[in-house]
DOVEX-113204 format. One record per residue (C-alpha): residue in one letter; x, y, z. Coordinates in steps of 0.2 Angstrom, whole numbers, plus 5000, padded with zeros to 4 digits. Each point is the difference from the previous one (the first is absolute). Layout:
BEGIN
AXYZ...
END
This chain:
BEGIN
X470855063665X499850174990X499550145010X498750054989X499349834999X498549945011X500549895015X499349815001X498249975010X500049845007X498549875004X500849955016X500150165008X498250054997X499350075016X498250065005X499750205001X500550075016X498350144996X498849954989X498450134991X498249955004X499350144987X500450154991X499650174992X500650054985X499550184991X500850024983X499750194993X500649964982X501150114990X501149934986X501750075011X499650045015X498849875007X499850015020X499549845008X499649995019X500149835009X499049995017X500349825007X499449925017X501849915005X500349895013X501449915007X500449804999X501449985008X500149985019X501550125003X499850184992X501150014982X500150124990X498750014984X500950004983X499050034984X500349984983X500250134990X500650034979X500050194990X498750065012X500650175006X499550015020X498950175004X499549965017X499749865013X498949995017X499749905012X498350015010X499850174990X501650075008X501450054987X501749915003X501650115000X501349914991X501049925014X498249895002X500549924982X501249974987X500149974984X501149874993X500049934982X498549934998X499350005013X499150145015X500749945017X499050075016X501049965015X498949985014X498050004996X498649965011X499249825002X498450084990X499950154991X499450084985X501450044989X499850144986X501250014985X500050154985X500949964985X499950084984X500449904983X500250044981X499049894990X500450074983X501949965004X499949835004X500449904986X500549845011X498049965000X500149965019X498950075012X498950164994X500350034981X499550074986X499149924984X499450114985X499650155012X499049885013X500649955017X500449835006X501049885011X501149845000X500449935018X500349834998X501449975008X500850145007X499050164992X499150055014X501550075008X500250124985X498450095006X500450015019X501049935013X499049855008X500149815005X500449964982X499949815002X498849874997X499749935019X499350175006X498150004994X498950155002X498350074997X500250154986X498950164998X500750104985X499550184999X500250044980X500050224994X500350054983X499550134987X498449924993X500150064982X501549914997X499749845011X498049985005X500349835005X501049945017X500249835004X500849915014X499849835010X498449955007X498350054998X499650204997X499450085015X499850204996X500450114987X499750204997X500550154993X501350115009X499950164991X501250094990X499849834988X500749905008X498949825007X500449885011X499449805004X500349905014X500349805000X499949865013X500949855000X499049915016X501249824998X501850045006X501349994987X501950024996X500850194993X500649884983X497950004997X499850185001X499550084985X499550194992X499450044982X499350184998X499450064981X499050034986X499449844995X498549894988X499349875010X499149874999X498949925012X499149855006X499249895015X500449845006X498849885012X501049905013X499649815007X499350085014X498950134989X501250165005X500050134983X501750074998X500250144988X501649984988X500650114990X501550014989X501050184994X501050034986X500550154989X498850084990X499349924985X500549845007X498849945011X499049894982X501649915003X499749955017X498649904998X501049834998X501150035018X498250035008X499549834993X501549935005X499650065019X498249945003X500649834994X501450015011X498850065016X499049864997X501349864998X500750035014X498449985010X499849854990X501649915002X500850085016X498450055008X500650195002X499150144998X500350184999X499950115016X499850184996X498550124991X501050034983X501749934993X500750144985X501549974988X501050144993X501049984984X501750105000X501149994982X501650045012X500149865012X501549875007X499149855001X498549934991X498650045014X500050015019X498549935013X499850165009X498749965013X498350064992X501150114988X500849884986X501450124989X500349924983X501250024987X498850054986X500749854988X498949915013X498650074997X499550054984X499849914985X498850004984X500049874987X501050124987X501550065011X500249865013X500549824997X499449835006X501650005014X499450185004X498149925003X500649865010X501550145008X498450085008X498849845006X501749965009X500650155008X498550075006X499649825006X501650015009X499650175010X498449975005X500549825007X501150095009X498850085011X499949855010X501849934994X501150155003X498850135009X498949925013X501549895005X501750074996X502149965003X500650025014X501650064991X500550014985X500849814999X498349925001X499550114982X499549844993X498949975014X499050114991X500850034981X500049784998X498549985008X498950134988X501049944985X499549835004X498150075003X500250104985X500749864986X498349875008X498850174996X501050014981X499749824998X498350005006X499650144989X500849934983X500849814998X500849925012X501449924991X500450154990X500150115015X501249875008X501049994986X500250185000X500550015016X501449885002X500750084982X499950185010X500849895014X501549944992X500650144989X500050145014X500149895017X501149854994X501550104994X499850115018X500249845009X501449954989X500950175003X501050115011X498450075005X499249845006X499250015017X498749915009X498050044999X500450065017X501650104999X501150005014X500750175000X499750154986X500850184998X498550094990X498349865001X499550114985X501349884992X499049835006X498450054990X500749844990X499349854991X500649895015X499050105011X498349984990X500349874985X500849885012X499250045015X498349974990X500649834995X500449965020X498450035003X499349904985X501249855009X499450045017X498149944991X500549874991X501049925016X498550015010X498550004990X498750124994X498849965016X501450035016X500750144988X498350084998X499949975020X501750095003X499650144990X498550045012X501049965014X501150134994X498750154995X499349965019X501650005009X501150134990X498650144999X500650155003X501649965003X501950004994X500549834998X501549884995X500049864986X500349895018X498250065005X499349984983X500849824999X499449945017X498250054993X500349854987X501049895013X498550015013X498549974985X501049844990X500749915019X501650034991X501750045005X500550124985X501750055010X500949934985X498950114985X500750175010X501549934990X499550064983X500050175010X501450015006X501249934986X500550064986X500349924980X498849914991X500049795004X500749934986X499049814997X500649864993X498949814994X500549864997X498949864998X500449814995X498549894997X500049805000X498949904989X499949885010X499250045014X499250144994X500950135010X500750174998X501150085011X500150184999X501850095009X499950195005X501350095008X500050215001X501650105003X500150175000X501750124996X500750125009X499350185002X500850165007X500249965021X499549824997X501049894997X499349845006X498149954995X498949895008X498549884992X498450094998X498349895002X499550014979X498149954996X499949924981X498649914991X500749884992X498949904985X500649874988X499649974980X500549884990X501149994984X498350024990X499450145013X498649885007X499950065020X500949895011X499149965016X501249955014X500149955017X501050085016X499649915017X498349974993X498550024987X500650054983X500050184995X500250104983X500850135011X501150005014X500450145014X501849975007X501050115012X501849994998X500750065017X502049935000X501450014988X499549834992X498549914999X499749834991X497749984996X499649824994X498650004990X499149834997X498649964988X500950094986X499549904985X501450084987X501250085000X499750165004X500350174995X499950105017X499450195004X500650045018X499650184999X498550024996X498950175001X502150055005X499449975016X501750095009X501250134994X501449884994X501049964985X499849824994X501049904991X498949844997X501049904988X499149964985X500349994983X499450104987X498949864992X499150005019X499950205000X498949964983X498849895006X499750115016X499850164990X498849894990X499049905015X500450075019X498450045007X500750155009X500350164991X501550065006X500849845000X499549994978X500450184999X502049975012X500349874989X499850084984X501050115009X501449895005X500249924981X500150184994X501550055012X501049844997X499950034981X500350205001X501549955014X500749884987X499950094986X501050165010X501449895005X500149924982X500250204994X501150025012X501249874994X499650004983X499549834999X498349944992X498250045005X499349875012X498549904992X498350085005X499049915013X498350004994X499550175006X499250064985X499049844998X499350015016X499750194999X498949984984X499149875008X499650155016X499550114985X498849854994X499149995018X500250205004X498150054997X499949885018X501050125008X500650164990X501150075016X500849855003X500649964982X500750185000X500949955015X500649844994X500550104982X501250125007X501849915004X501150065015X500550175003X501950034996X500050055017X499549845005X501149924989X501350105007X499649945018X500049814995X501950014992X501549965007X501050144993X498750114990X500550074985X498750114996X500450014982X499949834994X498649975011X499050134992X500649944984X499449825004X498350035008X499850134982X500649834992X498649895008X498650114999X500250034981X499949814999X498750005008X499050144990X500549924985X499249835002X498350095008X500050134987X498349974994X499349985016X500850155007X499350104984X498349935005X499950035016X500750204995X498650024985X498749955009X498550105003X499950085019X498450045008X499150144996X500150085019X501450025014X499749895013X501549995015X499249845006X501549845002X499249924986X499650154987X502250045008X500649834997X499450014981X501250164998X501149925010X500249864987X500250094986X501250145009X501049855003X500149944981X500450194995X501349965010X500749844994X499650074983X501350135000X501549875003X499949984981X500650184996X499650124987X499249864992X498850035014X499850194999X498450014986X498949895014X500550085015X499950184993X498249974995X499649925016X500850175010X498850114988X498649915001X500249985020X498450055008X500549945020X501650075006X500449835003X500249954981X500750164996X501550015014X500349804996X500150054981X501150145004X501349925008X499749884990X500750094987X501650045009X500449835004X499749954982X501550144996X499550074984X499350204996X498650005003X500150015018X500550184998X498250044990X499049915016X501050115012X499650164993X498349954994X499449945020X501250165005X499050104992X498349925004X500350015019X501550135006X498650075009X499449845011X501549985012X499849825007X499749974981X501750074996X501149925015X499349824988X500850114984X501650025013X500149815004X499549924984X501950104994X501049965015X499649784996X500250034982X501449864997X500950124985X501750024997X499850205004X499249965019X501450105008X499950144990X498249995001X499850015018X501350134999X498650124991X498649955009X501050055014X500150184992X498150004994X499150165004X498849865007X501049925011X499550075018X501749945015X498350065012X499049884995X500349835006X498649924987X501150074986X501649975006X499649805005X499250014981X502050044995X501049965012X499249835007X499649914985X501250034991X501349895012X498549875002X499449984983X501550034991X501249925008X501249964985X500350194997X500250025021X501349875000X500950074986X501849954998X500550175000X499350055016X498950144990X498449915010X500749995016X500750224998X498450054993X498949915017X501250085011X500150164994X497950025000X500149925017X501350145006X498950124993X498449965008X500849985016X500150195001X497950014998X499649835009X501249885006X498749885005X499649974982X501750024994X500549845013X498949904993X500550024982X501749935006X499349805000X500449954983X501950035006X499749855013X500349844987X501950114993X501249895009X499249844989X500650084984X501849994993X501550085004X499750144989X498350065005X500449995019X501150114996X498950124993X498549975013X501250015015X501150184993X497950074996X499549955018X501550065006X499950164992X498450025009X500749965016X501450144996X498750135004X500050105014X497950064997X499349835000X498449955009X500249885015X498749904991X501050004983X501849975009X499249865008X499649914985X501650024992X501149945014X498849855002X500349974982X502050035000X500049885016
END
């Protein structure tokens, strides 16, 4: 091990504190360099024996420590790195720590920062410790009063967890406020934001007739753009009283929107801190996914109050505990709020382009890790995607009813507490009568099961039997994989897509719920009066890749006739990556073009039915990503594989050219609406513009008009990048045009950023190469560097993987850079490099000698040198 590199934290060797904090103190006087912070805690021992108390501590500088208001002379303590040792404390004291910290020079956006001159923090998971020495782990919960004194020209409003309880002038100024936070918490759920903000502000009634006052604050001349994330908020209250039964438990709840923030929002007790792309939006400068970005997110927070806050980890293993539980919670609120089917759709295509290729990669690990160096690295789609999808299994294993009983088994027994995914699961085991020792499996094990059906029917006796059998590959540390219990609803249609009822130990069903729990598994179905065509994944019941056998002439008639939606939409799906896959290899050998299978047919016939369902038809228009597609091939060769999927989708826009034209041309409604069904109208045609533009320059005239006549930013970024795909010039004319139009909307211009870094043009290296150097292009901003720097590996992939390794220099050479300012974010913009051993010779080369040339240096982050060496492993 490297000595600058972080050493391992295991699972195994947690152990309880030896002192844990019953409630603390904190007084912030605010200055942009010099910010002095006192801690005052009440601190009692655990342990039985006396031990010495160590607390956490990160770029705080030390000013003072007492203990029972009595200094401590140096040989009381010692300071070691990272950390405030004090060798023999009382059994219960009251310890008191000065620090003093720069806020304006702390460009890692952990702890106290700051954003456009205003104060605020980022705890969550190890920030705390930036800001003072203390107990900086999630098992030691505490009651918080924060003491908040700045100048009050320049930041009239202070904020902190927990309801206000005083406020006043101090003279010379300056002001202060003073907050409570009555229910015990973690230090990750502290939060600060000081400023000069516009606000907005309303009420919401509770189940028992409680008013809370919310408010939420963003930068001036924002706060008109607010209105929607506010909405979003009172719906989510009242849904979760609805559904869950829980309601909110303090006087007011505020959100604060920052433009410079790590993540996209955190659940602050009482005190939510957003990254503004959360928050604001307006029917001219956000999109539909911004709309539905917002009803999500701040879904997601609030749920957490319950979910995250109220009941927390006991360590930072059990994060899904909490992260997959409220993803769960918030994906049922999305699907409540808009259409079901489209919402789970959406979810298992977010699913399987970022947390399938994880679980596929050097950087697999289980929902519950055994061992990290830097957790900030485990923020990962296994953690929440999957980890929601365990959940959703947990409720399909055991029924809505015991589920519904567990879950307030869980909110009764859990309170207050920091709990394990053991205690969360023996809820659910105690409600259902249940022994669910063999679920803890899909927590503990790594990869994505990968499912195989077969199924062989006899005429005459009218029976079909239906084999399954699950295997899963290796992952990094494991080796061996056992079976993991696999809910499905399985359903039958026949060769004319009449449903097929059919018996299983008893009455016949037109749906069936199995639970495969070996390797191998043969169902007999009886009753079955043809031959059927069967769907044993319906609703994608479990987070596994199927391989189901059928032909493409079966694929057709359930795109055409399944009753479930994602099974219609996975098999349009499936036909379209078996002809995209086949016409790659026949590139690649120079062979002829395989025949198409029906896919355009059966697409014209979605347009023919899509006033049923607008989003859907969009969904079911758009083929498979060439990410996907790269996923799904043996040896991906990203060039032919663009080049085939370019060759199927200008098939397909020719032989629905009229429609598609109609479906562009026709009029829209007078007036912005960001409801699901007013969305999955633009969505619709956002997704013919799309299609459209795989027909060239012959395309151009149409989608120019439809960029210049764009009165939703929906339409207009859809036509913009539009045009770049479609490859002619354009694309240059929109980019300036919408340039000059919003340079001074910044969440506006990050879409400007993005819209280049996907454009699939012979110049994308050089592209990204001036963005890069843009006067706009802000390293400090995490917004605007993801806008660059994420998509363009993501929705790029062709020009990423290049041949020539430019792809793979430029990524790590904006990674090294940011590391210097934020190596959190810079570690995270290393995933695209996990899938570079699956490539060819030529480009491993190129991936491994750019991860190795990060690894060379001698400044990188702990978080940054994590990843790579993960990667390189």
């Amino acid at each position: 091990m490297r000595d600058d590199a972080a050493r391992p934290i295991r699972l195994a060797d947690y152990r309880p504190p030896a002192y844990t904090i019953d409630e603390v103190a904190l007084s912030f006087a605010l200055d942009p360099h010099e910010t002095r912070v006192r801690a005052r805690s009440k601190v009692r021992r655990l342990a039985d024996a006396p031990a010495p108390l160590r607390l956490d501590g990160d770029r705080c500088k030390l000013q003072r420590i007492a203990i029972d208001g009595v200094d401590l002379n140096q040989s009381a303590y010692a300071l070691e790195d990272g950390a405030l040792v004090i060798h023999a404390p009382p059994a219960a004291f009251t310890l008191e720590i000065d620090t003093l910290l720069d806020p304006a020079g702390n460009t890692a956006l952990e702890g106290l920062y700051m954003s456009g001159g205003r104060y605020c923090t980022q705890c969550e998971a190890e920030g705390f410790r930036t800001i003072t020495y203390f107990l900086d782990r999630p098992d030691v919960m505490a009651r918080y009063e924060t003491r908040i004194e700045a100048p009050k020209e320049d930041f009239p409003t202070l904020l902190s967890n927990g309801n206000l309880v005083e406020r006043g002038d101090l003279g010379d100024g300056r002001h202060y406020a003073l907050w409570r936070d009555p229910h015990p918490k973690p230090s990750y759920l502290f939060a600060l934001a000081a400023g000069r903000y516009e606000s907005i502000a309303d009420a919401f009634i509770t189940l028992s007739g409680r008013k809370v006052a919310l408010a939420i604050h963003v930068d001036p001349g924002e706060a008109s753009r607010a209105h929607y994330a506010m909405d979003s908020l009172k719906r989510a209250m009242k849904w979760d009283e609805d559904v869950f039964g829980r309601e909110y438990d303090l006087d007011v709840f505020n959100i604060v929107a920052v433009r410079d923030f790590n993540f996209g929002a955190m659940e602050n007790k009482g005190l939510n801190i957003f990254n503004s792309a959360y928050i604001l939006a307006d029917p001219e400068s956000a999109t539909d996914l911004d709309y539905e970005g917002i009803e999500a997110v701040v879904g997601h927070e609030y749920f957490h109050n319950w979910t995250g806050d109220r009941i927390t980890c006991r360590d930072w293993f059990q994060l899904s505990l909490k992260e997959g539980l409220t993803v769960f919670r918030e994906q049922e609120f999305s699907a409540d709020q808009r259409s079901r089917p489209v919402q789970r759709i959406k979810d298992v295509k977010r699913l399987r382009m970022r947390q399938f290729p994880e679980d596929a990669g050097p950087l697999a690990h289980p929902v519950r890790p055994a061992s990290y160096q830097k957790i900030d690295n485990f923020y990962t789609a296994t953690v929440y995607e999957k980890g929601g999808e365990v959940i959703r299994m947990l409720k399909r294993l055991i029924g809505d009813e015991a589920f519904a009983r567990g879950m307030d088994l869980y909110f009764e027994r859990r309170d207050g507490t920091a709990s394990t995914v053991e205690d969360f699961i023996a809820c659910f085991a105690e409600a259902s009568g249940r022994d669910l020792s063999e679920f803890m499996g899909w927590y503990d094990q790594a990869g994505t099961p990968h499912l195989v059906a077969r199924g062989v029917y006899d005429s005459t006796a009218k029976t079909y039997a239906l084999t399954l059998s699950q295997s899963t590959p290796p992952t990094p540390g494991q080796d061996q994989k056992r079976p993991l219990p696999i809910p499905l609803r399985v359903g039958f249609i026949a060769a004319d897509g009449a449903p097929l009822h059919t018996a299983l130990d008893g009455a016949a069903h037109a749906e069936h719920a199995l639970v495969l729990d070996a390797a191998e598994r043969t169902f007999v179905f009886t009753q079955v009066a043809s031959a059927p065509i069967p769907a044993v994944l319906r609703g994608f019941t479990a987070p596994v890749k199927l391989d189901d056998g059928l032909t493409p002439q079966q694929r057709l008639v359930q795109m055409a006739h399944d009753p479930d939606p994602f099974t219609r939409w996975e098999a349009g799906q499936a036909l379209a990556r078996e002809e995209i896959l086949a016409r790659a290899d026949a590139i690649a050998t120079q062979s002829a073009a395989p025949a198409p299978l029906g896919l355009a047919d059966a697409l014209k016939r979605e347009l023919d039915r899509a006033h049923e369902d607008p989003a859907f038809a969009a969904l079911a228009l758009r083929l498979p990503d060439l990410q996907e597609l790269i996923q799904a091939a043996e040896q991906p060769d990203p060039d032919c594989l663009f080049q085939a999927r370019e060759d199927a989708r200008r098939t397909i826009a020719t032989a629905l050219k009229t429609q598609l034209e109609a479906i562009i041309g026709a009029p829209r409604p007078a007036q912005f609406s960001p409801s699901a069904e007013a969305a999955g109208g633009r969505a619709l045609r956002t997704a013919c513009l799309d299609l459209t533009a795989s027909l060239g320059a012959e395309s151009e005239p149409m989608l120019w008009r439809a960029f210049a006549d764009a009165d939703t930013m929906t339409e207009s970024i859809a036509a913009l990048e539009a045009l770049g795909a479609a490859g002619g010039p354009r694309f240059e004319d929109a980019l300036e045009r919408f340039y000059a139009r919003w340079k001074d909307r910044p969440l506006v211009i990050d879409k400007w950023f993005s819209a280049q870094a996907a454009a699939p043009r012979g110049d994308a290296i050089a592209r990204v190469q001036r963005l890069r150097a843009h006067p706009d292009f802000e390293l400090r901003n995490p917004n605007r560097v993801r806008a660059l720097a994420a998509s363009f590996p993501v929705r790029n992939p062709r020009a990423f993987h290049a041949a020539d390794g430019s792809g793979y220099a430029f990524l790590a050479d904006i990674v090294r850079e940011v590391d210097a300012i934020n190596g959190a974010l810079a570690a995270r913009l290393l995933t695209p490099f996990e899938t570079w051993r699956r490539f060819d010779p030529q480009r491993q080369s190129h991936a491994q000698r750019a991860l190795e040339a990060l690894n060379d240096s001698a400044t990188l982050s702990k978080n940054t040198r994590e990843m790579v060496t993960r990667t390189l492993a």
